[in-house]
C-alpha positions as CSV (number, residue, x, y, z in Angstrom):
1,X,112.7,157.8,-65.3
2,X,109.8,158.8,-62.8
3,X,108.5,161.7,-63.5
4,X,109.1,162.7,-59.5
5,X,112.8,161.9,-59.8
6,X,113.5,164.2,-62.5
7,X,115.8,166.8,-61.9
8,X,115.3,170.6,-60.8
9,X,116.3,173.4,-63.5
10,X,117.7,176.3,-61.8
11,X,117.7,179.6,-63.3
12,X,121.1,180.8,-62.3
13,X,121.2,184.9,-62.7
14,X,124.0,186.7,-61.3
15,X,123.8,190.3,-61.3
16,X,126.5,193.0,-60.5
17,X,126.4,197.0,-61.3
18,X,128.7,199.2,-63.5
19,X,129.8,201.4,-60.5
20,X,131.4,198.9,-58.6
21,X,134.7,196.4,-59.4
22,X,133.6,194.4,-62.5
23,X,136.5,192.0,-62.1
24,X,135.4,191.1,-58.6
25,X,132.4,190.6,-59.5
26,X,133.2,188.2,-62.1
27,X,135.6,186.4,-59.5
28,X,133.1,186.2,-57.0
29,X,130.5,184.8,-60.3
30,X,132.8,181.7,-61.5
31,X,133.5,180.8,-57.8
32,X,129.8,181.1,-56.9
33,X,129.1,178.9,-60.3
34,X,131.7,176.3,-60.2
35,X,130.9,175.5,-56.1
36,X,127.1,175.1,-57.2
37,X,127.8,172.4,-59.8
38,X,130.5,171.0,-57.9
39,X,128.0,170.8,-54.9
40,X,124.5,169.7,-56.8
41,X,126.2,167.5,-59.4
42,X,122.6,166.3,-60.5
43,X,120.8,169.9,-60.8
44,X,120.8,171.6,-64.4
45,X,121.6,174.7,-64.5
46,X,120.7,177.2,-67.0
47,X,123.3,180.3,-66.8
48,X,123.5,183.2,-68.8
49,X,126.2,182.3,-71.1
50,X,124.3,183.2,-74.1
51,X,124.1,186.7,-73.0
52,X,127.2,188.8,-72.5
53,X,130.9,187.6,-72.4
54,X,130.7,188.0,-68.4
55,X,127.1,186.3,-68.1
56,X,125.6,188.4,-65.8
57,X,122.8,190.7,-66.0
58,X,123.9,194.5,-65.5
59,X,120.9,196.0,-68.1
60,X,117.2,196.1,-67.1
61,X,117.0,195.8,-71.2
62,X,118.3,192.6,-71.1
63,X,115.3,191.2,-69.0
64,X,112.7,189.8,-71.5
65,X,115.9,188.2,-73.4
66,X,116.5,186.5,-70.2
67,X,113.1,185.8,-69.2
68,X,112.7,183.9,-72.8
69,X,116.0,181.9,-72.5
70,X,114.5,180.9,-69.0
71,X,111.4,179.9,-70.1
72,X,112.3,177.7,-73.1
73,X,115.1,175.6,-70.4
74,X,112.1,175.1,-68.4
75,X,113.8,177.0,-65.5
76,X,111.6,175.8,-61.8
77,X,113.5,178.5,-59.8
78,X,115.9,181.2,-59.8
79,X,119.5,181.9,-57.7
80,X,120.1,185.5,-57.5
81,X,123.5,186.1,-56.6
82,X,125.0,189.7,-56.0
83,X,128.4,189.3,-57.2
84,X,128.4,193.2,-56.7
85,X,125.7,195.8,-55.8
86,X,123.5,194.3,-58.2
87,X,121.0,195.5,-60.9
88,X,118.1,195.7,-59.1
89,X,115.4,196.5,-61.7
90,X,117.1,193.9,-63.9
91,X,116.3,191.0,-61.3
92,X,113.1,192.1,-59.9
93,X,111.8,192.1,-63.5
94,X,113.2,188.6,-64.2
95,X,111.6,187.0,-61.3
96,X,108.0,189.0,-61.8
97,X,108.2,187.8,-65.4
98,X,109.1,184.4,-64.4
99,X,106.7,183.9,-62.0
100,X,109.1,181.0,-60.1
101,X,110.6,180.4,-56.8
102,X,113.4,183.4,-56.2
103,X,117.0,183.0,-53.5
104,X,118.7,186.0,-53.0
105,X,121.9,186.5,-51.5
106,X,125.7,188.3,-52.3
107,X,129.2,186.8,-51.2
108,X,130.0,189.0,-47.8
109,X,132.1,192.1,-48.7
110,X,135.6,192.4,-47.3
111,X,136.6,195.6,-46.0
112,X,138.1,198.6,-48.0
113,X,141.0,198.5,-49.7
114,X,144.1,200.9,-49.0
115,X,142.7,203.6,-50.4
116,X,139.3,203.2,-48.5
117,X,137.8,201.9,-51.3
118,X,134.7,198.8,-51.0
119,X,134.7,196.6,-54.2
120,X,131.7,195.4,-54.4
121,X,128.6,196.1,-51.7
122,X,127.1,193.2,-52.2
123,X,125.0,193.5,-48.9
124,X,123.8,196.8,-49.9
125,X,122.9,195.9,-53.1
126,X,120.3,193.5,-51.7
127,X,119.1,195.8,-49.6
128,X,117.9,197.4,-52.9
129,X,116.9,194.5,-54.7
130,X,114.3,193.1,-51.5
131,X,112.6,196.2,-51.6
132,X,112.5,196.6,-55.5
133,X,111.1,192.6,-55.4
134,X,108.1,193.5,-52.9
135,X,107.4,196.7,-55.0
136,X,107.2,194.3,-58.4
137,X,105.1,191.3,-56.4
138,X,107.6,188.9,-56.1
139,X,107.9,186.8,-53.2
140,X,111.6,185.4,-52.5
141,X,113.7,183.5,-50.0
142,X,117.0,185.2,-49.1
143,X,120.1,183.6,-47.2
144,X,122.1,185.6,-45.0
145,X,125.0,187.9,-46.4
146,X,127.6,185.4,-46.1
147,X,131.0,183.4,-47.3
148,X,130.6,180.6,-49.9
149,X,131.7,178.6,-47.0
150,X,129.8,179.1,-44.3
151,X,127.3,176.6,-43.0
152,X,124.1,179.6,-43.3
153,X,124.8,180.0,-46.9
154,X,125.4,175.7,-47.9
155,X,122.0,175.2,-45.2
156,X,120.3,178.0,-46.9
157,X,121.1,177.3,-50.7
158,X,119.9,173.3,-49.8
159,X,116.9,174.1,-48.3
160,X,115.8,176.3,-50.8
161,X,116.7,173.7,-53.5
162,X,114.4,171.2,-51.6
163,X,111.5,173.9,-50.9
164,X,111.3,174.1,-54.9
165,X,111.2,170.6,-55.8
166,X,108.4,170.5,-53.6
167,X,106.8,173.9,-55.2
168,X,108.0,172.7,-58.8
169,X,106.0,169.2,-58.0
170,X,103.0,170.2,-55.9
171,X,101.8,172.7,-58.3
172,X,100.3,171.3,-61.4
173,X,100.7,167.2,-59.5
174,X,98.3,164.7,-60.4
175,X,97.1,162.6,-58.0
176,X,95.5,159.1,-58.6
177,X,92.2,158.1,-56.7
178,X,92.0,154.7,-56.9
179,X,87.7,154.3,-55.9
180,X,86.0,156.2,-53.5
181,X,86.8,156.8,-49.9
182,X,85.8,154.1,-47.8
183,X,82.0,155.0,-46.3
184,X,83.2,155.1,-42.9
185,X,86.2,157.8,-43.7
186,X,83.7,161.0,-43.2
187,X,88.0,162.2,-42.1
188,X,89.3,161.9,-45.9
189,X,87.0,164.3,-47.3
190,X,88.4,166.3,-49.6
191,X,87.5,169.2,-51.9
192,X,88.8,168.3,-55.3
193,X,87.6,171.7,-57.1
194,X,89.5,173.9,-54.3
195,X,92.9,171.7,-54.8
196,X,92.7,172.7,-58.4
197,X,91.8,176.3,-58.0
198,X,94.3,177.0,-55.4
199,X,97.1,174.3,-56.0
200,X,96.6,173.2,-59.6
201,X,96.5,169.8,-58.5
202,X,94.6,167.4,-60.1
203,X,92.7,164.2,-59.3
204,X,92.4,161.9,-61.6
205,X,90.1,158.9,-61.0
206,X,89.7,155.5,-62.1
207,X,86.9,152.6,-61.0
208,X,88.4,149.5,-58.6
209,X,86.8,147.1,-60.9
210,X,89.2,149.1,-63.8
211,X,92.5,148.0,-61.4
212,X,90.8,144.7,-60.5
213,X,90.3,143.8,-63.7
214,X,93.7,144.6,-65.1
215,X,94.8,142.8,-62.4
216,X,93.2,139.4,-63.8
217,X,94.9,140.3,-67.3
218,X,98.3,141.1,-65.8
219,X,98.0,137.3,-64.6
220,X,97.0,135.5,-67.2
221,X,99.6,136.8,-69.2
222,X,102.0,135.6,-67.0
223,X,104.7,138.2,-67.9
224,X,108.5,137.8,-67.3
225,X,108.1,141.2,-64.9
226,X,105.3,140.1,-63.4
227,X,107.3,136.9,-62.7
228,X,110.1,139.0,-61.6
229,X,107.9,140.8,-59.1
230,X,107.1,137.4,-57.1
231,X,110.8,136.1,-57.5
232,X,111.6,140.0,-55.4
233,X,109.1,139.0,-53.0
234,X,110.8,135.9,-52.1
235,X,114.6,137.4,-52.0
236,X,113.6,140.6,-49.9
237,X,110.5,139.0,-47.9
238,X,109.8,136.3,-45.4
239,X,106.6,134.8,-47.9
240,X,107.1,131.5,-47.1
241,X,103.3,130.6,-46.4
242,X,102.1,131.9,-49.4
243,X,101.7,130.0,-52.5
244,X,102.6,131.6,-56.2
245,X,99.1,132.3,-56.6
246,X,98.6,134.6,-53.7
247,X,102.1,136.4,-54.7
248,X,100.9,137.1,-58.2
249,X,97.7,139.0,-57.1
250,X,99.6,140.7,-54.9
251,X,102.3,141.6,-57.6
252,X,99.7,142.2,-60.2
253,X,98.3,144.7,-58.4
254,X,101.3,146.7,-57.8
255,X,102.3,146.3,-61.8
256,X,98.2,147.5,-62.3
257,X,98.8,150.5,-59.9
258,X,102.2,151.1,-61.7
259,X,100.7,151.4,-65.5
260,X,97.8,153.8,-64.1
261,X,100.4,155.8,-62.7
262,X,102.9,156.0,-66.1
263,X,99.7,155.9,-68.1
264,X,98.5,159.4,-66.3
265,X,101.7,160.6,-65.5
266,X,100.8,160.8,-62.0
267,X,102.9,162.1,-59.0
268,X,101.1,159.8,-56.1
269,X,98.1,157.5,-55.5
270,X,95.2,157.5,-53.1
271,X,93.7,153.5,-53.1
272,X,90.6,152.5,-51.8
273,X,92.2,149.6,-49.8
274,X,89.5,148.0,-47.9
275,X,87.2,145.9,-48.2
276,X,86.1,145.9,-51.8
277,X,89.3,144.8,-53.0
278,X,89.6,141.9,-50.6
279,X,86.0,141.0,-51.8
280,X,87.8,141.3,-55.7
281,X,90.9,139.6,-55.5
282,X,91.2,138.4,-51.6
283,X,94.3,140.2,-50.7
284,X,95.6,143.3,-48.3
285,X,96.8,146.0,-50.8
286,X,99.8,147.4,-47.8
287,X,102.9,145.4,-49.9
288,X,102.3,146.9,-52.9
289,X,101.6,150.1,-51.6
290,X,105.1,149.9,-49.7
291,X,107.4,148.4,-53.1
292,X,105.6,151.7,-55.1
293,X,106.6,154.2,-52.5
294,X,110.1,152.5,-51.8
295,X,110.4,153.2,-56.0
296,X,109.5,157.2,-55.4
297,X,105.8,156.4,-56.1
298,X,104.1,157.6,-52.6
299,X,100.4,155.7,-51.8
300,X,97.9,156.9,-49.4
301,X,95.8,154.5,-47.9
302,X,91.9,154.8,-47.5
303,X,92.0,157.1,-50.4
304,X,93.5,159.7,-48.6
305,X,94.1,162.2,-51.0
306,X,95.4,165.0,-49.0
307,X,98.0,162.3,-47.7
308,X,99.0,161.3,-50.7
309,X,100.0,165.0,-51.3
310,X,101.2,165.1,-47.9
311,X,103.5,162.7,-49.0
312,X,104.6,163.9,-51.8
313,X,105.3,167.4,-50.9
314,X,107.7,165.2,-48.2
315,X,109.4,163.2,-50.2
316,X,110.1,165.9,-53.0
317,X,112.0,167.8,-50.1
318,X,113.8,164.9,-50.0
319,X,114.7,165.1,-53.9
320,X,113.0,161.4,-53.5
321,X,116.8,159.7,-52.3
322,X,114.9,158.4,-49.7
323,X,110.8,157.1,-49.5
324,X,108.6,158.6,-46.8
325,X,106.3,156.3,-45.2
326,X,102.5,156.7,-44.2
327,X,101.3,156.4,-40.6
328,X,98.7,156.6,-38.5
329,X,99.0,158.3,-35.2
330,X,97.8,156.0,-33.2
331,X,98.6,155.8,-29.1
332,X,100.6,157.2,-26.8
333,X,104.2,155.2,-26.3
334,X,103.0,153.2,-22.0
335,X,106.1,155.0,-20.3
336,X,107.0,157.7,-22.2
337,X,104.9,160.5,-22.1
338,X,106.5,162.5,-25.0
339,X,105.7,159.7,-27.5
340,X,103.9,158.6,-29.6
341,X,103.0,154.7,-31.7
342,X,103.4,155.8,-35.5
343,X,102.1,152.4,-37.2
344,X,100.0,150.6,-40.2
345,X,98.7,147.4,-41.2
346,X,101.8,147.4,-43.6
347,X,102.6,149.9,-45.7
348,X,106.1,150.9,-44.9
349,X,108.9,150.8,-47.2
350,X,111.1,147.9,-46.7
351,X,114.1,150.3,-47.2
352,X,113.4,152.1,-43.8
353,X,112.8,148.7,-41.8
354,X,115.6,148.6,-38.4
355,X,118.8,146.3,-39.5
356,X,118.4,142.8,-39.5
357,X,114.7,142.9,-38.5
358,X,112.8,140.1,-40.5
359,X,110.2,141.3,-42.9
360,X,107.6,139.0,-42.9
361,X,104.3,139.1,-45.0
362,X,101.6,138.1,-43.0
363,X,97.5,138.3,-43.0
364,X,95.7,141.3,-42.2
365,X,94.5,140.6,-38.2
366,X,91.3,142.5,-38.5
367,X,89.5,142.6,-42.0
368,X,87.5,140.0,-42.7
369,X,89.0,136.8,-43.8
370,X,92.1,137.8,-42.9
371,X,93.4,138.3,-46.1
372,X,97.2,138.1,-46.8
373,X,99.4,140.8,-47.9
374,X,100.1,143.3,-44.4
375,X,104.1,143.8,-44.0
376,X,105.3,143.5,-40.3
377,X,108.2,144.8,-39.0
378,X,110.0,148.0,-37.1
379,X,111.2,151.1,-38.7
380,X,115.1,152.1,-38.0
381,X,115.8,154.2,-35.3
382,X,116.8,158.7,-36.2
383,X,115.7,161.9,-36.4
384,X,111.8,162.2,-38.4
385,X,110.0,165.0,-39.9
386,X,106.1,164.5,-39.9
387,X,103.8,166.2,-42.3
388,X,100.4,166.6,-43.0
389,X,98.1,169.2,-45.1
390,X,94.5,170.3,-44.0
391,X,92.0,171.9,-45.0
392,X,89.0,173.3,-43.8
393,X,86.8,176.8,-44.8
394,X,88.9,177.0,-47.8
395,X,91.7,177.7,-46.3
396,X,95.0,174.9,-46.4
397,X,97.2,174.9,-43.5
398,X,100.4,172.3,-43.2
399,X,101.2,170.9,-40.2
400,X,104.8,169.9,-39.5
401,X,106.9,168.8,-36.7
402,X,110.4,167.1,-35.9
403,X,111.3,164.0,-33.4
404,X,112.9,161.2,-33.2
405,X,112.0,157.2,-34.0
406,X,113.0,155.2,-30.9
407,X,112.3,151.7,-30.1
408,X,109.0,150.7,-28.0
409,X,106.4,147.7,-27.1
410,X,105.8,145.3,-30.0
411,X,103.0,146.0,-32.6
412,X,101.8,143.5,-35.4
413,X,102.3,145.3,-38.8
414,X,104.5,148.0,-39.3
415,X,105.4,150.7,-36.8
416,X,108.0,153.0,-34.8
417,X,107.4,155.7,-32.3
418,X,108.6,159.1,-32.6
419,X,109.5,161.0,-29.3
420,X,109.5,164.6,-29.2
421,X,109.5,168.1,-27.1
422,X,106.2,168.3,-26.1
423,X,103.7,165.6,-27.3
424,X,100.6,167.4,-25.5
425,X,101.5,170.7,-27.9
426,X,101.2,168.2,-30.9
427,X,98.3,166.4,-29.9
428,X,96.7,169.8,-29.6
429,X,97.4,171.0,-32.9
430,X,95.9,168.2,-34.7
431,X,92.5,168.3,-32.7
432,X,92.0,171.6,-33.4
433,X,93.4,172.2,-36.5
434,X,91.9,170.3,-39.6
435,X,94.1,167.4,-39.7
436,X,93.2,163.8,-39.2
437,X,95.4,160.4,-37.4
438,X,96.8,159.8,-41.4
439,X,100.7,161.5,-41.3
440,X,103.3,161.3,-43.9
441,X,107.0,160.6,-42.1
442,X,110.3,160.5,-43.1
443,X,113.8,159.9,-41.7
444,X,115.5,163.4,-41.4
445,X,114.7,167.1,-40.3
446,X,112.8,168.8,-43.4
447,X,110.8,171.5,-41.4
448,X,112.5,174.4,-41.9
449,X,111.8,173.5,-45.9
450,X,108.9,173.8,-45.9
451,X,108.4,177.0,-43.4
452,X,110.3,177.7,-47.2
453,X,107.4,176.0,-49.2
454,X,104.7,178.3,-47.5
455,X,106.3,180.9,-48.2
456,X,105.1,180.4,-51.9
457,X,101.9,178.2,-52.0
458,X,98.3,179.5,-50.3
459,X,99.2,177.3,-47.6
460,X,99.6,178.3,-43.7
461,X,102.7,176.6,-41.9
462,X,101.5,175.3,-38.8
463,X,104.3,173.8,-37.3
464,X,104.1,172.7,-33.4
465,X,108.4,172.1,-32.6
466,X,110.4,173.6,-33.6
467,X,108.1,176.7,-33.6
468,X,108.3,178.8,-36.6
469,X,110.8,181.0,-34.2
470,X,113.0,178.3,-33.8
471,X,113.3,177.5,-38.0
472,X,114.0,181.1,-38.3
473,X,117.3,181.1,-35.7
474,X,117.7,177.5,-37.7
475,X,118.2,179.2,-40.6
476,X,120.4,182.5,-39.6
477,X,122.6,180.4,-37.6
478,X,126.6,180.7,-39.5
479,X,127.9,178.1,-36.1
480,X,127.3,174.8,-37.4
């Protein structure tokens, strides 16, 4: 399995208080339970079955018992549910021990019975436990006091789901630089020792002449998967000017880029795509860049390496069901002045091309020689999210915005356009704050993620629309 695709581990730690009505609480615990498995059939879940014969924590001295239990699963997050009032020193000491990701939230309270007396207080409870968290260090996500049922608490569970993939795979990635940056990118810049102080991330390098060289071997083996690769390329691509020859460098290279990757156990790729590598092998890298990241693999181009955390960040909020795709932004759409051309000499997943477009392979129009290997074709048409992460002063900031793909004017390579509320606000943004024309993109609307993700990394949300006011009436809204 990639190591991307491999599922969360939610810590699931239900709390409830002696004072209040312990078999409500355990009601309110199973139903809270079964829904989550029932909903996120692919998400392991550690309980706390091994602890008492209600599993939930009611005794601050059962926290280092849980914390341990929690560790050894590997547990990326925690779910806090209030089945009752809560133990509030119990939890708080939990998460600070844990050191993960932390959702709060209690099933809303009916009203008193007919005596006048409330069963649980679930509301109150958290009221308790938020302030207890903030006293203890512990920054946590919360949804709204609400019904198993409602849309705030199934939008608020998801998105915090997705926000920790992103955390649980962001922190501690490594990320492959494939050469240095091209001479001319003074743009990609990036400071390696301040991703790894701040982020954990590493970079891990290898030389083009390594790749190139495997390349040759991968070849001259002539291996049935390397055969295989060429066959795909005939089934899913328009390749009929190329000769075998041409199809195996390209090939070979993506099987070269693969084995670095499981090799290092890396999360994404930056490659040095021009010109060396045309001088090496006489190809454009863009197909095999788009087959990796169509498998969950996400390449940058121009090693890019903030892009190709960019993109990984993006598609890890989308629990990798679906590739991202990285664009330049390049001009604005000729009649619409709320667009915007998001294109590339070919690096687009085939997955996301429109329906029954042909994807041809063709030859790069401007490098040198013209070699072959660019894809060419238009995305499908829906809703985007576009992401990139900056840096400049030491400081990371994350820019993010939400639009929609929509068809426009003909471009050679691989393209869309993505309208939106207020183009000028964006174009703004990215002059002045430290981002560059490199974007990752993907088909759905992932912003209010991660206003979730920046919540918990020393990264500043930047978003231009929706505005950060608009992702918070987003997530309180219990209408739809």
């Amino acid at each position: 399995m990639n190591k991307n695709q491999q599922p969360l581990t939610l810590g699931y730690l239900p709390t409830r208080r002696e004072f209040f009505s312990r078999e409500d609480a355990s009601k309110f615990n199973k139903l809270t339970l079964e829904q989550l498995k029932r909903d996120y059939p692919n998400l392991n879940i550690v309980d706390l079955e091994f602890l008492n014969d209600e599993a939930m924590i009611y005794d601050a001295a059962d926290s280092d018992r849980v914390i341990d239990h929690f560790k050894n699963k590997g547990v990326d997050a925690l779910f806090i549910p209030h089945c009752n009032f809560g133990t509030e020193d119990a939890v708080a000491r939990v998460a600070r021990g844990l050191g993960k990701p932390v959702l709060l939230w209690g099933p809303r309270d009916a009203g008193p019975d007919a005596k006048g007396m409330r069963l649980r207080d679930s509301q109150c409870g958290l009221f308790a436990t938020s302030n207890v968290m903030q006293r203890f260090g512990v920054t946590y996500s919360y949804i709204l006091n609400s019904h198993l049922d409602d849309p705030v608490y199934k939008r608020g569970l998801d998105a915090f789901l997705r926000a920790a993939n992103v955390i649980r795979l962001v922190k501690n990635a490594r990320i492959g630089q494939i050469s240095t940056r091209p001479a001319a990118f003074y743009s990609v810049i990036t400071n390696e020792g301040l991703l790894l102080e701040k982020l954990g991330i590493e970079i891990i390098p290898i030389t083009l002449s390594e790749i190139t060289q495997r390349v040759r071997e991968i070849i001259k083996e002539g291996s049935d998967e390397l055969k295989s690769a060429i066959e795909t390329f005939r089934q899913r691509y328009d390749v009929r000017k190329y000769s075998d020859d041409v199809l195996a460098k390209i090939a070979g290279l993506k099987l070269a880029l693969k084995e670095f990757a499981e090799k290092k156990q890396l999360n994404a790729m930056a490659v040095q795509c021009w010109s060396a590598i045309q001088a090496e092998l006489g190809i454009s890298t863009c197909l095999a860049h788009a087959e990796l990241t169509d498998e969950g693999l996400p390449v940058a181009c121009e090693t890019d390496l903030m892009g190709a955390i960019s993109s990984l960040m993006l598609q890890a909020a989308m629990f990798f069901e679906q590739p991202t795709f990285f664009s330049d932004l390049t001009n604005r759409h000729p009649d619409n002045d709320n667009a915007e051309l998001l294109w590339h000499c070919g690096v687009f997943p085939a997955s996301l091309a429109k329906e029954n477009t042909v994807r041809s392979i063709e030859n790069h129009p401007i490098l040198p020689g013209n070699p072959p290997g660019i894809c060419n074709w238009q995305l499908k048409e829906g809703p985007l999210t576009v992401l990139r992460l900056g840096e400049t002063g030491g400081n990371f900031s994350l820019f993010c915005g939400e639009g929609e793909s929509i068809s426009g004017p003909y471009n050679l390579g691989t393209y869309t356009y993505i309208e939106v509320d207020d183009w000028p606000l964006w174009e703004e943004k990215i002059i002045f704050g430290p981002y560059i024309h490199h974007v990752a993109c993907a088909f759905g609307n992932y912003a209010h993620v991660f206003q979730e993700v920046c919540r918990y990394l020393d990264i500043t949300f930047d978003p231009a629309t929706p505005t950060e006011e608009e992702l918070r009436k987003r997530r309180l809204d219990n209408k739809k």
